[in-house]
C-alpha positions as CSV (number, residue, x, y, z in Angstrom):
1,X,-3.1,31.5,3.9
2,X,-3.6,30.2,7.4
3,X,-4.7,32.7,10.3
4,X,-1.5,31.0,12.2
5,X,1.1,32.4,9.8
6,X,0.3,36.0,10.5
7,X,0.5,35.0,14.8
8,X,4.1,34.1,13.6
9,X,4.7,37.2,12.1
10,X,2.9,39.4,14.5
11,X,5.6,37.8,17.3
12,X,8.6,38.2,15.0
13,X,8.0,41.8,15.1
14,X,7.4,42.0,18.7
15,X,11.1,40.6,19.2
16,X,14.7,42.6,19.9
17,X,17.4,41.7,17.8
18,X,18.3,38.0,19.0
19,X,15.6,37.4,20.4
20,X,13.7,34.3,20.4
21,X,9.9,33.0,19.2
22,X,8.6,30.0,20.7
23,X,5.4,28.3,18.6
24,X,3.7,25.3,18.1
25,X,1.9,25.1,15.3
26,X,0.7,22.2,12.6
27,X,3.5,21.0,10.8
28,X,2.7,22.1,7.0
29,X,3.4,25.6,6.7
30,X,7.3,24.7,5.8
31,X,6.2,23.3,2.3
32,X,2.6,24.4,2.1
33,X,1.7,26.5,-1.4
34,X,-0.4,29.2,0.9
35,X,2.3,29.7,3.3
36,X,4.9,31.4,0.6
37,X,4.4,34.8,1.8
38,X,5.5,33.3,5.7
39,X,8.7,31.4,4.7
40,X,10.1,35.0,2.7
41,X,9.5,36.8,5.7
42,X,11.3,34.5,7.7
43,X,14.0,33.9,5.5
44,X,14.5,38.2,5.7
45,X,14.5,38.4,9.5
46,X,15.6,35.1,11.3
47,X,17.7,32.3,12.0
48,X,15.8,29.0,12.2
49,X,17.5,27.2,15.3
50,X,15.3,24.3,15.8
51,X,12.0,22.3,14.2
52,X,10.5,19.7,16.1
53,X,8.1,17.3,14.0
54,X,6.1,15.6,16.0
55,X,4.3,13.0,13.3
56,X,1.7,11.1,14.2
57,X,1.8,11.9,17.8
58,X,-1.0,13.7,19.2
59,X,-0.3,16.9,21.5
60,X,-3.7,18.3,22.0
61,X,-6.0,14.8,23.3
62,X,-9.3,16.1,21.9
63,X,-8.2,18.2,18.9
64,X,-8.4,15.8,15.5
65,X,-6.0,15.3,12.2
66,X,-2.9,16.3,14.3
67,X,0.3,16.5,13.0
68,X,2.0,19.3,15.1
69,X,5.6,20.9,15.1
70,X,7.3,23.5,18.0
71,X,10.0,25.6,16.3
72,X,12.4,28.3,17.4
73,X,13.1,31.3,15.6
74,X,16.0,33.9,16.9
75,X,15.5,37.0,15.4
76,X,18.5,38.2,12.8
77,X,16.9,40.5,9.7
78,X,18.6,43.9,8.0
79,X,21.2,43.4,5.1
80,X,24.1,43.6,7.3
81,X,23.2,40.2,8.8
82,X,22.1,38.2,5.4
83,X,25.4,36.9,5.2
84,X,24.9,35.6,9.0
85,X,21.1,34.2,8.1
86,X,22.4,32.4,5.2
87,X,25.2,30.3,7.5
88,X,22.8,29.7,9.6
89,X,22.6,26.0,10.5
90,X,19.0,24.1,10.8
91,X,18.6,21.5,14.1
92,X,15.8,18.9,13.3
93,X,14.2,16.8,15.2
94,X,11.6,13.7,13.9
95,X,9.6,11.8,15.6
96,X,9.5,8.2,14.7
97,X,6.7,6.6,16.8
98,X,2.8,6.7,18.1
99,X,1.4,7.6,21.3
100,X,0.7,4.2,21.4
101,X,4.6,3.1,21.3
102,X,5.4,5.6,24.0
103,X,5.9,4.9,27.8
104,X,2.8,5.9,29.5
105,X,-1.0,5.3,29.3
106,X,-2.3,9.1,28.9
107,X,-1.6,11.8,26.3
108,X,-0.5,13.7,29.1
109,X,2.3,10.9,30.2
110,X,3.1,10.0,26.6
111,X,4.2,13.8,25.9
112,X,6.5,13.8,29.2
113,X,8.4,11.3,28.6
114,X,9.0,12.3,24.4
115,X,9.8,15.9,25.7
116,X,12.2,15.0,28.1
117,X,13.9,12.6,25.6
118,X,13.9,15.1,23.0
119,X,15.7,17.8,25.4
120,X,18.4,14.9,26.5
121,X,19.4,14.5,22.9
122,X,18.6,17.7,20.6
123,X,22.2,19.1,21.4
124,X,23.6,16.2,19.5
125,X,24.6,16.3,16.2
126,X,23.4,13.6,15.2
127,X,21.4,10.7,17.5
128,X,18.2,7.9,16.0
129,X,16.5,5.6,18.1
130,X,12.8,4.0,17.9
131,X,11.5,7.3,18.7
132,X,13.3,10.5,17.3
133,X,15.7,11.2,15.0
134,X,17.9,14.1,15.8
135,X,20.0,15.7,12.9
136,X,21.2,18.6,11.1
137,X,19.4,20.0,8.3
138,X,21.1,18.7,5.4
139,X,20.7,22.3,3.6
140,X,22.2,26.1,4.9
141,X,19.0,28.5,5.5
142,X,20.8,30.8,2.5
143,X,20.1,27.1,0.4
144,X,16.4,27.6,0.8
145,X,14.3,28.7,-2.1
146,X,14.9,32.3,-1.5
147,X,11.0,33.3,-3.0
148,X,9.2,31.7,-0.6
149,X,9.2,28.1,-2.3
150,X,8.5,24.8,0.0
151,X,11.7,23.5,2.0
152,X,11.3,20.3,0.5
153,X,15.3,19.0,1.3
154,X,15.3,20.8,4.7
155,X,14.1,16.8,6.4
156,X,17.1,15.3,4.7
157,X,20.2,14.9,6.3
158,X,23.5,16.5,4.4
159,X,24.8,12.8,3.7
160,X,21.0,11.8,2.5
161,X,21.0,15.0,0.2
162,X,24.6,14.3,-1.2
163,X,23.1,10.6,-2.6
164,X,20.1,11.6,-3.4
165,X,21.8,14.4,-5.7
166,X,24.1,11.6,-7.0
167,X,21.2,9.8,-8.6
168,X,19.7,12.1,-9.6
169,X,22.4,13.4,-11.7
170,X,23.1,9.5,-12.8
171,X,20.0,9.1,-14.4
172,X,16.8,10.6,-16.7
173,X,13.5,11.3,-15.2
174,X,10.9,8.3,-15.6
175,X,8.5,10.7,-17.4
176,X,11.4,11.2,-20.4
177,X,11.9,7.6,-21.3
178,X,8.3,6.3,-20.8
179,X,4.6,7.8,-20.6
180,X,3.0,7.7,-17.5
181,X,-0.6,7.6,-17.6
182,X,-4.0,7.4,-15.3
183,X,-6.0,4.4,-16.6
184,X,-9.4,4.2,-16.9
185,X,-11.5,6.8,-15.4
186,X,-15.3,6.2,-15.7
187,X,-16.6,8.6,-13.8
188,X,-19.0,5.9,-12.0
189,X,-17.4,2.6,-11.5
190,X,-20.0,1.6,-9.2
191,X,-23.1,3.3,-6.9
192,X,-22.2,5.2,-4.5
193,X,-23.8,6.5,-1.0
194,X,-23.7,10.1,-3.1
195,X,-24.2,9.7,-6.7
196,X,-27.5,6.9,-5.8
197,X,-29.3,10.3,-4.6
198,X,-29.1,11.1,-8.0
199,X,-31.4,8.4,-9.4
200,X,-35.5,9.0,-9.1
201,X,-37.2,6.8,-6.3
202,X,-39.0,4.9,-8.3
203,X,-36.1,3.7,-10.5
204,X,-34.6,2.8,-7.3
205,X,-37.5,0.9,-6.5
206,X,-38.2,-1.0,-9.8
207,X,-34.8,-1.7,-10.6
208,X,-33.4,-2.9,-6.5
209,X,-30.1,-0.2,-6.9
210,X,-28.0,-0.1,-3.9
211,X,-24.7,1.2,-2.9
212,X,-22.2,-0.7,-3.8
213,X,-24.0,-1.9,-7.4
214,X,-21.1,-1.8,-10.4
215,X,-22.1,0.3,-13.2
216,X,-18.7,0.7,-15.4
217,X,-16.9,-2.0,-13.2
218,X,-18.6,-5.5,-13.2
219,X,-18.5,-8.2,-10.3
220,X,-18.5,-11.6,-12.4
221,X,-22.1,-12.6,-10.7
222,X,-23.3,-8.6,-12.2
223,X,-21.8,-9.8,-16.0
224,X,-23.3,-12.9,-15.9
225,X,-27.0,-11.5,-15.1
226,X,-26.4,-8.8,-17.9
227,X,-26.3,-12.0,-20.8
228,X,-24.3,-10.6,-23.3
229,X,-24.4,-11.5,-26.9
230,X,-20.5,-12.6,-28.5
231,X,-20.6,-9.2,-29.7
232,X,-21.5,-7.1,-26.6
233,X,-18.7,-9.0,-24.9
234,X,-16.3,-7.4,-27.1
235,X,-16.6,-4.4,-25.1
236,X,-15.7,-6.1,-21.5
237,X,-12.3,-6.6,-20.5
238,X,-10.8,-7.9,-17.7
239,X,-9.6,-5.0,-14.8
240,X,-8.0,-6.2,-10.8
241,X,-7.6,-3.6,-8.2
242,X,-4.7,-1.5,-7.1
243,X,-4.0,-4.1,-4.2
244,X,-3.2,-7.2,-6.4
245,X,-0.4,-5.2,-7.4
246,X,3.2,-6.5,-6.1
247,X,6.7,-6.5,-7.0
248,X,7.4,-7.5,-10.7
249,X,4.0,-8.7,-10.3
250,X,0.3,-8.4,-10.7
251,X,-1.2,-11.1,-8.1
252,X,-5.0,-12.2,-8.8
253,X,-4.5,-15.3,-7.7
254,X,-7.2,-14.9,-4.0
255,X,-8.9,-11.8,-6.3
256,X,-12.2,-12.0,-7.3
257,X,-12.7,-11.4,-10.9
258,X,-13.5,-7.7,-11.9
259,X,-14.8,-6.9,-15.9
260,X,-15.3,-2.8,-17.2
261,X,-17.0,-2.1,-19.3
262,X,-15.3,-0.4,-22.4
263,X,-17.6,2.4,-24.3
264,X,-16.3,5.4,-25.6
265,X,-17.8,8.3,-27.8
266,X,-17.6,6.7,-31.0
267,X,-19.6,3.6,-29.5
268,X,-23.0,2.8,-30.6
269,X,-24.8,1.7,-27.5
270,X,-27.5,0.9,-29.9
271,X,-26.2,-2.0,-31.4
272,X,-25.7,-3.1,-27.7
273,X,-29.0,-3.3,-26.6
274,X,-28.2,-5.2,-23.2
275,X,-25.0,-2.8,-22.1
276,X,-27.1,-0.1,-23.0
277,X,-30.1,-1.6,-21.1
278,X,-28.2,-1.9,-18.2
279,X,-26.4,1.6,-18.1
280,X,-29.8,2.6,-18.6
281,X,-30.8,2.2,-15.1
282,X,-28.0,4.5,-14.2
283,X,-28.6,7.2,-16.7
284,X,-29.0,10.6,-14.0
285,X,-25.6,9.2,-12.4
286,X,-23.8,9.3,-15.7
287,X,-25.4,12.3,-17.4
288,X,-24.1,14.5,-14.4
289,X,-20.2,13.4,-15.5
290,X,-18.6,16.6,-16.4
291,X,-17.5,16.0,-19.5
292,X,-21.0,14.9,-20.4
293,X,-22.8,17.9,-19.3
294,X,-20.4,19.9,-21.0
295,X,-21.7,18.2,-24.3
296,X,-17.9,16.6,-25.4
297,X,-19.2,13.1,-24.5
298,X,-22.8,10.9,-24.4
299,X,-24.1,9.6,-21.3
300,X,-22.9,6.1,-21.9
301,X,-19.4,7.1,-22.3
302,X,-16.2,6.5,-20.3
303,X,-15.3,9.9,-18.9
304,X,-11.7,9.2,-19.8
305,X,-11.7,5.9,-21.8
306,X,-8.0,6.3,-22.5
307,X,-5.7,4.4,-25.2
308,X,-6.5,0.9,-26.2
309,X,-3.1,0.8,-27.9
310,X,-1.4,1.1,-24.2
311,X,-3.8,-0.5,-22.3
312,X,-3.4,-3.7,-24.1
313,X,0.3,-3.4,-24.2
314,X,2.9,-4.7,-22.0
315,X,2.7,-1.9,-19.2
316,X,4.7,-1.1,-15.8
317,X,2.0,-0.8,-13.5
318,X,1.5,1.0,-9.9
319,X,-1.0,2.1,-7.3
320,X,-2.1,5.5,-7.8
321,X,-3.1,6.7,-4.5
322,X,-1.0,6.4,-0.6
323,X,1.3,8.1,1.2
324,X,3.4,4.8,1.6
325,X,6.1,3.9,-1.2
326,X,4.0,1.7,-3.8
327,X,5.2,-1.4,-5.8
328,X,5.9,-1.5,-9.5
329,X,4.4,-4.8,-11.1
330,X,4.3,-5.9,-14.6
331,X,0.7,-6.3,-16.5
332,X,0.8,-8.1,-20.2
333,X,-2.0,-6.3,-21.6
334,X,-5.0,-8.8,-20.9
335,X,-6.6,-6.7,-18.5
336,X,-7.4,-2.9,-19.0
337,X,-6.8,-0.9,-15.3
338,X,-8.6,1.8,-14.0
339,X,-8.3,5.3,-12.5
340,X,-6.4,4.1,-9.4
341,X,-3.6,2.9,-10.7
342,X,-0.5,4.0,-13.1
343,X,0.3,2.9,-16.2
344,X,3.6,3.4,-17.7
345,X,5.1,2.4,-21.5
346,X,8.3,2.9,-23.1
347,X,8.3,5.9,-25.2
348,X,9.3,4.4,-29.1
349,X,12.4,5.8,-28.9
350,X,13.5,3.9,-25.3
351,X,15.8,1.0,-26.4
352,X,15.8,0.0,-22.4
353,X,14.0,-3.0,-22.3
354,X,10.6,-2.4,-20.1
355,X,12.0,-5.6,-18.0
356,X,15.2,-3.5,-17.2
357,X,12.6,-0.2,-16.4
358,X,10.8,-2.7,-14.3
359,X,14.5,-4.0,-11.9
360,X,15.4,-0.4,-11.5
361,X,12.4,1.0,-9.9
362,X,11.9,-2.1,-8.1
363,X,15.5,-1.7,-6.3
364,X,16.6,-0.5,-3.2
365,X,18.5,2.4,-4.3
366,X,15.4,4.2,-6.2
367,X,13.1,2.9,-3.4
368,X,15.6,4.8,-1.2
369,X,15.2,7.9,-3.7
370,X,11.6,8.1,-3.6
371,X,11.3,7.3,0.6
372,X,13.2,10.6,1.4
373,X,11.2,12.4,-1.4
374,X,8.3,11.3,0.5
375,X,10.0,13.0,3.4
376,X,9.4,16.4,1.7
377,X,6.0,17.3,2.3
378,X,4.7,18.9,-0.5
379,X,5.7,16.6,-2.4
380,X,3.0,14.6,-4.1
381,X,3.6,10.7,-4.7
382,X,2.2,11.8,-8.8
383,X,5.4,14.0,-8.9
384,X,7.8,11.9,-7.4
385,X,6.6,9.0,-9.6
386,X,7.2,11.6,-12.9
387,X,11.1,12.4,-11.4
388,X,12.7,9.2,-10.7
389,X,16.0,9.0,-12.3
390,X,16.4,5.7,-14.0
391,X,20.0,5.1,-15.5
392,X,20.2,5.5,-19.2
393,X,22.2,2.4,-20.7
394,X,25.1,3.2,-23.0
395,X,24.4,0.4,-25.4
396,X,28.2,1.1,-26.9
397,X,29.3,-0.2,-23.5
398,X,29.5,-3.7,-23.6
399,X,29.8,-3.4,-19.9
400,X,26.4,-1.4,-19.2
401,X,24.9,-4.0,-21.7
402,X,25.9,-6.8,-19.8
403,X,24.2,-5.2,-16.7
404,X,21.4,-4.2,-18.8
405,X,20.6,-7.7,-20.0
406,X,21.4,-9.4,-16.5
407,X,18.7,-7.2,-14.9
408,X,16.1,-8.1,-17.4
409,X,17.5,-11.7,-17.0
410,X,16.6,-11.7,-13.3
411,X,13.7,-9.6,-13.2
412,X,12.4,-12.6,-15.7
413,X,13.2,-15.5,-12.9
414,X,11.7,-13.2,-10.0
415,X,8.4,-13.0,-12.1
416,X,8.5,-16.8,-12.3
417,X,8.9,-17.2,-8.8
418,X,6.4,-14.7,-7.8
419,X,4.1,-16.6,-10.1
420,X,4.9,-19.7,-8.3
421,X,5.0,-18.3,-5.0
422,X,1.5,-16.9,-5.8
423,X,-0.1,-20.3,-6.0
424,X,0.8,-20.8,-2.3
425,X,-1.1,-17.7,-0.6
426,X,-3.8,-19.5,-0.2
427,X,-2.4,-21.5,2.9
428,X,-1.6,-18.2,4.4
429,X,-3.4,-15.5,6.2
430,X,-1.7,-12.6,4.5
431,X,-0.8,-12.5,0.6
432,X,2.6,-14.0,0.3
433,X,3.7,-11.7,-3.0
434,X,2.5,-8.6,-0.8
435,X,5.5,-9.5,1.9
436,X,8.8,-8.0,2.3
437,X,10.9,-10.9,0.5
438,X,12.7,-11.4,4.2
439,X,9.9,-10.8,6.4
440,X,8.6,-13.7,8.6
441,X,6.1,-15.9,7.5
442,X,2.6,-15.1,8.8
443,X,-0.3,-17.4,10.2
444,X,-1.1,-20.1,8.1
445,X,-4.7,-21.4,6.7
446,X,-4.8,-24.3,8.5
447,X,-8.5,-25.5,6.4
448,X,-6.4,-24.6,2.9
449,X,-3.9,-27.2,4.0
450,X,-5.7,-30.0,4.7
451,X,-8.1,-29.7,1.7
452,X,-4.7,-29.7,-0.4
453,X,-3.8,-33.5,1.1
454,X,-4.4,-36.3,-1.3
455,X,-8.4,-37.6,-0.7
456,X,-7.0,-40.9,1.1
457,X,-5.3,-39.0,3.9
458,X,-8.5,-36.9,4.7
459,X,-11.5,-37.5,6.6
460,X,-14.8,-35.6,7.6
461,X,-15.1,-35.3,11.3
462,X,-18.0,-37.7,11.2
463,X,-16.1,-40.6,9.8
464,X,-13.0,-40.2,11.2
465,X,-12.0,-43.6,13.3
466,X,-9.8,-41.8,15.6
467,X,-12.6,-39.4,16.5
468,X,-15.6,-39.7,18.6
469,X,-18.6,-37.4,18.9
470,X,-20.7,-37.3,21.8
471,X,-24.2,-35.6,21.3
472,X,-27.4,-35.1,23.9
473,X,-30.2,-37.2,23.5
474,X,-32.4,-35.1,21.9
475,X,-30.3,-33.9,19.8
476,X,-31.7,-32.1,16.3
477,X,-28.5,-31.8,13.6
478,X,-30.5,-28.6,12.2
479,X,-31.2,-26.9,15.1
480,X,-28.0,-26.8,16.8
481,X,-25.6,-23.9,15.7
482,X,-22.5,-23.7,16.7
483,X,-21.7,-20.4,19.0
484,X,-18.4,-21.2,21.6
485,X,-15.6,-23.8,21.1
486,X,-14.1,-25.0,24.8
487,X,-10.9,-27.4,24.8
488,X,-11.2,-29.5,28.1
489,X,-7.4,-29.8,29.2
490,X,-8.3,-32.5,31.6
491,X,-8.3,-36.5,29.9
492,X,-11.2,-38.5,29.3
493,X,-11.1,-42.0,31.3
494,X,-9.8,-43.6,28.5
495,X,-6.8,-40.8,28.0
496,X,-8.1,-38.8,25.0
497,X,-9.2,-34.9,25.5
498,X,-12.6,-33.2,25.0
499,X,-14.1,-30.3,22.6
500,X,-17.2,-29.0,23.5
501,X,-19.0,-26.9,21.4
502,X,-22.0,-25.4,22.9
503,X,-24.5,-24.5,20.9
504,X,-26.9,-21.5,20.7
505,X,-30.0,-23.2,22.0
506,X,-27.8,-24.2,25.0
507,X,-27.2,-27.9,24.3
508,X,-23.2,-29.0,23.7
509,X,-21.7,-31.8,21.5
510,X,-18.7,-33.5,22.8
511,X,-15.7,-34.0,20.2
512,X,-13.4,-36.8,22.0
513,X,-9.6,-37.7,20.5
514,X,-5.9,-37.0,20.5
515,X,-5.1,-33.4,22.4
516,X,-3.2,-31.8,19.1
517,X,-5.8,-33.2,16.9
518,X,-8.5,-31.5,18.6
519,X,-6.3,-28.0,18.6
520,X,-6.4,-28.6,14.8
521,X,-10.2,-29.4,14.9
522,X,-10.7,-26.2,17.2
523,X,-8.7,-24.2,15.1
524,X,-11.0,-24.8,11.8
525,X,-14.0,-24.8,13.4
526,X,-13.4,-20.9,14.1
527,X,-14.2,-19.8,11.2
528,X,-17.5,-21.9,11.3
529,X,-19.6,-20.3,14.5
530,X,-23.0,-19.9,13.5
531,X,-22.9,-22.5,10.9
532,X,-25.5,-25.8,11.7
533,X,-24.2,-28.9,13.0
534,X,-24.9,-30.6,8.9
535,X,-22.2,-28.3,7.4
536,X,-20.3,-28.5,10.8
537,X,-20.0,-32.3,10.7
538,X,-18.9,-32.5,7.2
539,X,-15.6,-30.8,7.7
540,X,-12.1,-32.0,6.8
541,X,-9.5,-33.5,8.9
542,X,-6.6,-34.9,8.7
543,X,-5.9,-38.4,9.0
544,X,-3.3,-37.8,11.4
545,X,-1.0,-34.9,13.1
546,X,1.5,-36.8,11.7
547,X,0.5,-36.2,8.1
548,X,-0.8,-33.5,8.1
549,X,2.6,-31.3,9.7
550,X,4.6,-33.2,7.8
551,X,2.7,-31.9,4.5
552,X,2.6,-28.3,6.5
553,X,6.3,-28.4,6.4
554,X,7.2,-29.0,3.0
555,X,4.6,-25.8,2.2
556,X,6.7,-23.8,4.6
557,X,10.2,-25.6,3.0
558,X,8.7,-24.4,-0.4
559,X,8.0,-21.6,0.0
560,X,10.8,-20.5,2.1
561,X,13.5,-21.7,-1.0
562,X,10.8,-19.3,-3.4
563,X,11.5,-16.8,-1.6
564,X,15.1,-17.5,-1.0
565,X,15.6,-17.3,-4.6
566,X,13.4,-14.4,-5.3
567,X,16.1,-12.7,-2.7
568,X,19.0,-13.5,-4.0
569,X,18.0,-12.5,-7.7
570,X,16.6,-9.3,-5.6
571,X,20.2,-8.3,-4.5
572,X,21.8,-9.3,-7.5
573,X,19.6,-6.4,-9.3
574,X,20.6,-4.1,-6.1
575,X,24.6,-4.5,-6.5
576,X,23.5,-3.7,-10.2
577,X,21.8,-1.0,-10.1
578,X,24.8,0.8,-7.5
579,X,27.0,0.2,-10.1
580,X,25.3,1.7,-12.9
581,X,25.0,5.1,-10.2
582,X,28.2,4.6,-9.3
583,X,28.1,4.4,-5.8
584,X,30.9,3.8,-3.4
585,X,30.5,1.6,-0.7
586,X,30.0,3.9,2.3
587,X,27.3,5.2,-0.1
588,X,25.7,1.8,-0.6
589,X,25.8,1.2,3.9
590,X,23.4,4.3,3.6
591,X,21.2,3.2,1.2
592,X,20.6,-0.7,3.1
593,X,20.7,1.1,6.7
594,X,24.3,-0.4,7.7
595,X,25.7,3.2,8.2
C-alpha cells in the first residue's frame, strides 16, 4: 500500500455525516492491486461525487512521472445508508490534452485556464471537447466490485459499457480459439550497458565487445564475420522487429535484415564449432540466465526457445509491449520472432480460417473493444490481448459463411495491396503501411525519387547542361566540405538564381540555374552536410522540374488509389464484422465517432 491511502482514510474519519473530502492524489489507487484495502473502505462509508483525471498534464512543475487526479468524497457509511451508497451516481471528468496544448506558457497558467474550464462544464451531463471529457460513470457505486477489486468500467461511459458488454457476449475470448504465445526469449539478444559488466576485462579487450554487440540476434554484417558452415546455418533463421509490424502485414521492406540464432538444450554446440566459438565470448552473460544457473538448461541455450512447430507456421502476429492499441499482421512462418512480440495460432479444433481471425481483430469494432479496455487502468495490454471476443462462425449458416469467406476474401486483397504499397515507402519520410489508411500523406524522399527515373532523364550535378557551378580559384574538391546551403532569391544577370554552399574551411561554391531546380538541388543536398565536394558533385538531378513532378505525381496518384482500395476493402470487413455482433446503427455511430 501507498502512505497516501491511509491520509484518505485518516480524513474520512475526521468528517460528519455529509460531509465532504477534498484530495489530490496520483491517479492509480482506483485500479491499483495495493490499494484493495482503500476502495472497501470507501465503498462502506461514502458517496463518490466526482473524479477528476488529469492525464498527462502536470500539476506539480518540478515533481516527475505525474499523472494526478482531485476527487470528492461526501461521507454516507452505516447500513441504513447502503442502499443510498449503492445509487449513488459517479461524475467523471478526463482530461484529453498536454500542457503543451493548453492556453498559456507556464504550469502555473496552463492549470488556470483547465480548472476554470473544468468548473464551467462538470455540472453537465455529458460535454467533450479537445481538452476534457465530462460524463457519468457508466456504472452505479453498488456496481463496483464490492471486495475491494479495481474499478476497471468506472472510465466508461453507460452507452460505452452497454456495447462493450454486447460484444463481449457476441463472441469467444481470443485465448479459447487460438494459442497466444511470447516468441523467442534468449535471455541475451544482444550486449547490453548491464550484462557487458559481466564479462572479465580482458575478454573485453581481446575480443573488442561493446554495447550494442548481438549475441542471440545477429546484424547481417555480425553473420557474415561468424562464416558458418551449410550445416551451422541450419540453426539461423530469419527474425524483424516489433515495428515492421502493420495491419495484415509484416513490412521489412526499409528493415535491415536481423538472423537469431536457434540453440536449444538438446543442441550440440560441439558439432558447431563457429556458433559455439562465437557464444563463447559471451559465456559469463549467458551462464547468469536463470534458467541456466538453476541447472535446467546449458549456457548456450535459448532461455525460452519455444515451438518450432508454431514458429514456422502461418501465425497472427503483434507487438508485445505499449500502452497504445497495437496492429495485428500476418507472418508465413519464414522468420522466427522474438520475445517482443505475440504470436498467435489456431487451436486444431478452430475451423475459422486464421485470415478471418486476422479481419476481425483488425476492425474497428474490436479496435474499439480493446481502446476502452485500455481506459481501465489496471488493465494490462497481455490481458486484454487474451479477452477479445472474436465472433464464432456458425458454419450451418450459410449466411455467417458467406461473411466468413468474404472477410478472408478481403483480408487476402488488403495483404496484396499492403505488399504493393510497401514497395513505395521508400519515397516517403514515414512508412506508408505504418499510416492510418486515411491519414495524409507525409513528406516525401525527394533523392528516392529521382534515383527511381529512367537513367536518360537523370543527371549528376556536374554534368547537367542546365546547371552551372561556380568555384574559387583555389579551389581543392577534397578539402572543401559542405557545412551551410544559402538560396540567393535575387537573379543572376542572365536571369537564373544562385546556391551557395559555404564550406567549412570558409570558401563557397556557387550553384547557378532555374529557381525550382535549385530548391530541388537544396533540398537533397541536406542530407549531405559534411560530405566532400567529390561525393557532393556526383549527385542526381533531374533533367527537368518538369519530369521529375510529373513522375512525383503518378507516385502520389499510385499510391493514393492503394490506399483507396485498401480502404474500401477496410470498411467492407467493418460493416461485416457489425453484423456478425449484431449491432444497430446508433450502435455502429458510437463505435466510428458519428454519435
Amino acid at each position: 500500500m501507498d502512505y497516501l491511502y491511509w491520509f484518505i482514510i485518516l480524513g474520512l474519519s475526521k468528517l460528519r455525516e455529509y460531509g465532504k473530502l477534498g484530495f489530490i492524489t496520483t491517479a492509480y489507487w482506483p485500479t491499483a492491486d495495493g490499494a484493495s484495502k482503500l476502495r472497501e473502505y470507501i465503498l462502506e462509508n461514502v458517496k463518490i461525487k466526482e473524479m477528476v483525471f488529469f492525464g498527462d498534464v502536470k500539476i506539480f512543475e518540478h515533481a516527475k512521472g505525474q499523472h494526478s487526479m482531485v476527487f470528492i468524497l461526501t461521507k454516507c457509511s452505516g447500513k441504513d445508508r447502503k442502499e443510498e451508497r449503492e445509487n449513488n451516481h459517479i461524475k467523471i471528468v478526463q482530461v484529453k490534452c498536454r500542457n503543451q496544448d493548453l492556453p498559456g506558457d507556464t504550469i502555473r497558467e496552463n492549470l488556470d485556464f483547465l480548472v476554470k474550464h473544468i468548473e464551467k462544464h462538470i455540472d453537465k451531463p455529458k460535454y467533450e471537447d479537445n481538452f476534457i471529457k465530462v460524463f457519468w460513470s457508466g456504472v452505479k457505486q453498488g456496481e463496483l466490485p464490492q471486495d475491494g477489486g479495481p474499478w476497471n468500467e468506472i472510465f466508461i461511459t453507460k452507452e460505452e459499457l452497454h456495447l462493450i458488454r454486447k460484444v463481449e457476449s457476441q463472441g469467444e475470448s481470443l485465448e479459447n480459439i487460438c494459442a497466444i504465445i511470447q516468441g523467442i526469449v534468449s535471455g541475451a539478444d544482444a550486449v547490453t550497458q548491464n550484462n557487458i559488466k559481466l564479462i572479465p576485462e580482458y575478454k573485453i579487450s581481446e575480443y573488442d565487445i561493446k554495447k550494442g554487440d548481438g549475441i542471440f540476434v545477429l546484424s547481417e554484417d555480425e553473420l557474415k564475420k561468424l562464416r558458418l558452415s551449410q550445416r551451422e546455418l541450419s540453426l539461423i533463421h530469419k527474425t524483424y522487429k516489433n515495428s515492421d509490424i502493420t495491419p495484415y502485414f509484416v513490412d521489412l521492406t526499409t528493415s535491415s535484415p536481423l538472423y537469431i540464432i536457434y540453440t536449444t538444450k538438446q543442441t550440440n554446440i560441439n558439432d558447431f564449432p563457429n556458433i559455439k566459438r562465437h557464444l563463447e565470448k559471451f559465456k559469463e552473460i549467458l551462464e547468469n540466465k536463470r534458467e541456466c544457473r538453476e541447472g535446467k538448461l546449458p549456457w548456450y541455450s535459448l532461455h525460452w526457445a519455444r515451438d518450432k512447430k508454431i514458429l514456422s507456421s502461418f501465425k497472427i502476429v503483434t507487438p508485445r509491449w505499449g500502452e497504445e492499441i497495437k496492429p495485428f499482421g500476418l507472418q508465413t512462418g519464414d522468420f522466427y520472432e522474438n520475445s517482443d512480440i505475440n504470436l498467435i495460432v489456431p487451436k486444431e479444433n478452430t475451423k475459422e480460417d486464421i485470415l478471418y481471425i486476422l479481419g476481425v481483430l483488425n476492425s474497428s469494432l474490436i479496435i474499439n473493444w480493446m481502446i476502452k479496455k485500455a481506459q481501465q487502468k489496471g488493465l494490462t495490454r497481455q490481458s486484454i490481448l487474451f479477452k477479445i471476443p472474436v465472433h464464432r462462425i456458425d458454419f450451418d449458416n450459410p449466411k455467417e459463411v458467406k461473411y466468413h469467406d468474404k472477410i478472408v476474401e478481403n483480408v487476402k486483397l488488403i495483404r496484396e495491396n499492403m505488399a504493393k504499397l510497401a514497395r513505395y515507402s521508400k519515397f516517403f519520410k514515414e512508412r506508408l503501411t505504418k499510416l492510418d489508411f486515411d491519414a495524409p500523406l507525409p513528406d516525401m524522399n525527394t533523392e528516392e525519387i529521382i534515383k527511381s527515373l529512367p537513367p536518360e532523364k537523370i543527371y549528376s550535378l556536374r554534368s547537367h547542361p542546365d546547371i552551372k557551378i561556380i568555384k574559387p580559384g583555389d579551389f581543392n574538391e577534397n578539402g572543401f566540405y559542405i557545412s551551410k546551403i544559402i538560396i540567393s532569391k535575387q537573379p543572376t544577370l542572365n536571369g537564373n538564381f544562385s546556391l551557395e554552399l559555404k564550406g567549412k574551411n570558409k570558401k563557397s561554391v556557387f550553384i547557378e540555374g532555374a529557381s525550382d531546380l535549385l530548391d530541388l538541388i537544396a533540398d537533397v543536398l541536406t542530407n549531405k552536410k559534411g560530405k566532400s565536394w567529390k561525393e557532393i558533385k556526383e549527385t542526381l538531378i533531374p533533367e527537368s522540374m518538369a519530369v521529375f513532378n510529373k513522375h512525383k505525381t503518378e507516385i502520389i496518384n499510385n499510391v493514393q488509389n492503394i490506399r483507396s482500395t485498401i480502404s474500401q476493402l477496410q470498411n467492407e470487413i467493418n460493416q461485416i464484422v457489425y453484423r456478425l455482433y449484431g449491432l444497430s446503427n446508433s450502435e455502429i455511430k458510437i463505435i466510428e465517432g458519428k454519435e
